[in-house]
Each structure stands twice: as structure tokens, then as C-alpha cells.
N, C-alpha and C positions, 0 to 999 in steps of 0.2 A: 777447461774447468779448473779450478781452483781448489786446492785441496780442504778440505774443510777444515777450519783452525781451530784449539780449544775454547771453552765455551761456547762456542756455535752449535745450533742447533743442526744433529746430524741429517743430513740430508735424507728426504723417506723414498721409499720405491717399491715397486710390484717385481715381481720376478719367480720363476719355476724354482724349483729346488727337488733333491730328493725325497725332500717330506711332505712335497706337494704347493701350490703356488702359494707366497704370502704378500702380505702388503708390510714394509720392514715395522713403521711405528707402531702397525697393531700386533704383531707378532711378537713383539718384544714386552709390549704393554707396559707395567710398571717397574718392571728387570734390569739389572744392568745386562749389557749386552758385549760382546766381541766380535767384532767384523774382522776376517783376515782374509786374505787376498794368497794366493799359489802361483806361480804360470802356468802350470798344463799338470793334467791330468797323463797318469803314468810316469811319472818323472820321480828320481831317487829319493832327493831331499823332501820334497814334498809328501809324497809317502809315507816317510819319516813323521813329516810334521803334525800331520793330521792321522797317524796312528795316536800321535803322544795327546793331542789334544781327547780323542776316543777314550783313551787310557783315564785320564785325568776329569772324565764325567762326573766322579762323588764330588771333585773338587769346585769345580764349578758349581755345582748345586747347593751346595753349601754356604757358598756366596751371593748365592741366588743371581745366576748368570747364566745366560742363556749364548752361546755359541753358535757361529752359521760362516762357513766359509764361501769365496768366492771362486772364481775361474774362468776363464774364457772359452770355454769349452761345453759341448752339448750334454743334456741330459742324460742320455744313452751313454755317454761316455764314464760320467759320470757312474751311473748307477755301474757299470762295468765294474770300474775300477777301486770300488768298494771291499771287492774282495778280497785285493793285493793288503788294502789298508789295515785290514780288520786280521788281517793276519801277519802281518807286520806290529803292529798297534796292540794284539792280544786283548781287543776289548770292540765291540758294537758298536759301528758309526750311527749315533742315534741323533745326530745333529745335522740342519739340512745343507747341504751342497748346493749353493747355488749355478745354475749356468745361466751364463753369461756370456752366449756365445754371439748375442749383439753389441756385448762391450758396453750398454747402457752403466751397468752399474759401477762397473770400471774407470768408465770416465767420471762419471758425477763422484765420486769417490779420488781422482786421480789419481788412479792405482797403473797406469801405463806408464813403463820407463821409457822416457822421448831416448829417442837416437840408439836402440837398440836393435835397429835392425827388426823388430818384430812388434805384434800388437799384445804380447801377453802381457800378465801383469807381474809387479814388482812384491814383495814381500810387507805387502801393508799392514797394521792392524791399528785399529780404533777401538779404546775400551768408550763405550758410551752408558750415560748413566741412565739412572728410570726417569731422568726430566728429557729424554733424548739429545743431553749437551754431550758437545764431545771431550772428557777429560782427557785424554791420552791418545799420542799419535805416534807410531814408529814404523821405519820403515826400513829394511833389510836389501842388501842386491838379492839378486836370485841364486847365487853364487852360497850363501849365507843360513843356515839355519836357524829357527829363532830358539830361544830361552822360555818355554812356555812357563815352568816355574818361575820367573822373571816376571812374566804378566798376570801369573797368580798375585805373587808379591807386592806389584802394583797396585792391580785392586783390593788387596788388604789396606794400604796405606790412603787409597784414598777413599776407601769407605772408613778408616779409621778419624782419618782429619775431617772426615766430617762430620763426627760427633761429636769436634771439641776443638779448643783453641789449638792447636798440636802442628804441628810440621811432623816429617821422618827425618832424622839422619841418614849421612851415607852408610851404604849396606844393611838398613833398618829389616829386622825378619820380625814376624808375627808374636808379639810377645813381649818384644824388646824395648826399651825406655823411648822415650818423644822428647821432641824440642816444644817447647815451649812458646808460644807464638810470640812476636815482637807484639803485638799490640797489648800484651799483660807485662804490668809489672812484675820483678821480682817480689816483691811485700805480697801485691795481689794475688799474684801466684800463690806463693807459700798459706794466703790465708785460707785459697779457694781447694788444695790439695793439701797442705800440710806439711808444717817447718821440714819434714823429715822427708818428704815425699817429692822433695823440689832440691836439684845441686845445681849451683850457678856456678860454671865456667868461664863466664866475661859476661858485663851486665847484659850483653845482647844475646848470648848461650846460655840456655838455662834446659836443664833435662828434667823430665819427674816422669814416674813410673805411673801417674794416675793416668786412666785409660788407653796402658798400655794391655789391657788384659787382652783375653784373646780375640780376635775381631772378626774371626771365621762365625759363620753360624746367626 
């Protein structure tokens, strides 16, 4: 299977979880969403990962994002090892754990690293939006832990460009100026935001602080 590519509509599925079975597209309804994917359950980095994610609940809600990890591993296990997390994490796994100990949603995701010697999975995640496209794909060794401020960041940026002609710059944080899309002129620009509100650095670089306010919330 084929990794789902952006704008693709992200693949749906049924599956158990900690917070009881769901069906992925109604569960998510009209939310953006974050799929990530672990290798196993009990293991250091992962722990890690999904304490921070625990941790980082006001954040996600405020973005109105709904969070659900993956793993190849059984229910039981799962709900087990909840309590390593939660005490690592210093915050309630209120978000559901899927198992996946058929690998269905694993593969339909292509979340297995071929030639590792093993069937668990690789360090996936998929930000997907409330049209169930998939904006954002990244994917980590296992070796690797991720940047979950990173994928906060992320879906600031592109719920931001979404409400307006705008790009992010490199290292763009929540607050900070935008580019200015190619498909507006500088004139245009400056009339639609204002002479003062628009600096053009080369006619195809143009910054302006208009809808840079904050994009949380």
C-alpha cells in the first residue's frame, strides 16, 4: 500500500482503541486530526513521545485537533502501559491508542519500515484536515524522536495559509510576519493590506504582518 500523499483523501478505517472502537472519519468529524504511529508499546523513546503529546492536550484543543496514536500491539498492552506514560508525561492519556495488532491500519497508512527485520512501525504522522485531506506527512526512524512543537507549528501555519493568500517563511512561529503569495501583486498587495503593512524584498518576496495575528484559537 501506498503511502497516502498530500491532498489525498486520508484513507478511513475501524479499529479498537483505548477509548473504545471508532470508525477514523466519524471520529474525527469536522477536526483537524494527527495520526502518529510508535513501534511498540514499552519502549523508551516512545514513552517519551506520547507522554509529550498527553502533556500538550490544552494545545491541541485550541487548535481544535483531535490526536489518536497508533501501534502494533494489543489492547491489553496498551491500556497496561498507560501508566508508564502518564507518569513520564505528567499529564492523562485522554487520547485513544490504537491497536493494531493486525497491522491493518499500518499498512493502509504505510507506516512498516520494509527491511527491518520486524513488522512494527516507523515514526509516522499525518496532520489531516476537517475535509479529511491529508496536509502533512513525516516520517522519523525509530531510532528518532519527534518535535511535537514542530507539528504544533505546523498546523498553526497551515491553518493560518488558509485564511489567506500567505505562505510561512523558514522558522515561521505563531505571530510572525508571512509571505505574501505569488499569485498577488505587490500594488495589490499593498492595497489589500496597506502601503505600511506590506515590505517587498524582491518583487517575488514580499512580507506583511496582515494575518499574521495569532492563529491559535
Amino acid at each position: 500500500m501506498a503511502t497516502p500523499r498530500l491532498g489525498e483523501i486520508a484513507p478511513d478505517f475501524q479499529a479498537d482503541t483505548t477509548e473504545g472502537p471508532i470508525a477514523f472519519h466519524d471520529w474525527k468529524h469536522d477536526s483537524w486530526a494527527v495520526l502518529f504511529s510508535h513501534p511498540a508499546d514499552f519502549t523508551p523513546v516512545c514513552t517519551t513521545e506520547l507522554g509529550r503529546v498527553a502533556a500538550l492536550k490544552d494545545d491541541w484543543e485550541a487548535r481544535g485537533v483531535k490526536v489518536l496514536a497508533v501501534s502494533v500491539d494489543p489492547l491489553q498492552t496498551h491500556d497496561a502501559w498507560k501508566i508508564d506514560i502518564e507518569q513520564v508525561g505528567g499529564a492523562a492519556v485522554t487520547y485513544p491508542l490504537i491497536a493494531d495488532d493486525s497491522r491493518s491500519v499500518s499498512e493502509l497508512y504505510d507506516m512498516i519500515h520494509p527491511g527491518e527485520g520486524d513488522t512494527s512501525g516507523v515514526r509516522s504522522v499525518f496532520v489531516i484536515d476537517p475535509a479529511n485531506k491529508v496536509r502533512l506527512n513525516l516520517t522519523y526512524p525509530k531510532s528518532v524522536g519527534r518535535n511535537f512543537d514542530e507539528i504544533l507549528r505546523a498546523v498553526d501555519a497551515l491553518q493560518l495559509t488558509d485564511r489567506g493568500p500567505f505562505s510561512t517563511p523558514a522558522d515561521w512561529k505563531d505571530g510572525d510576519r508571512v509571505v505574501v503569495a505569488p499569485s498577488i501583486t505587490t500594488a495589490d498587495a499593498r492595497v489589500r493590506f496597506g502601503d505600511h503593512a506590506v515590505e517587498e524584498v524582491t518583487p517575488y518576496l514580499r512580507y506583511t504582518t496582515e494575518g499574521a495575528e495569532a492563529s491559535v484559537g
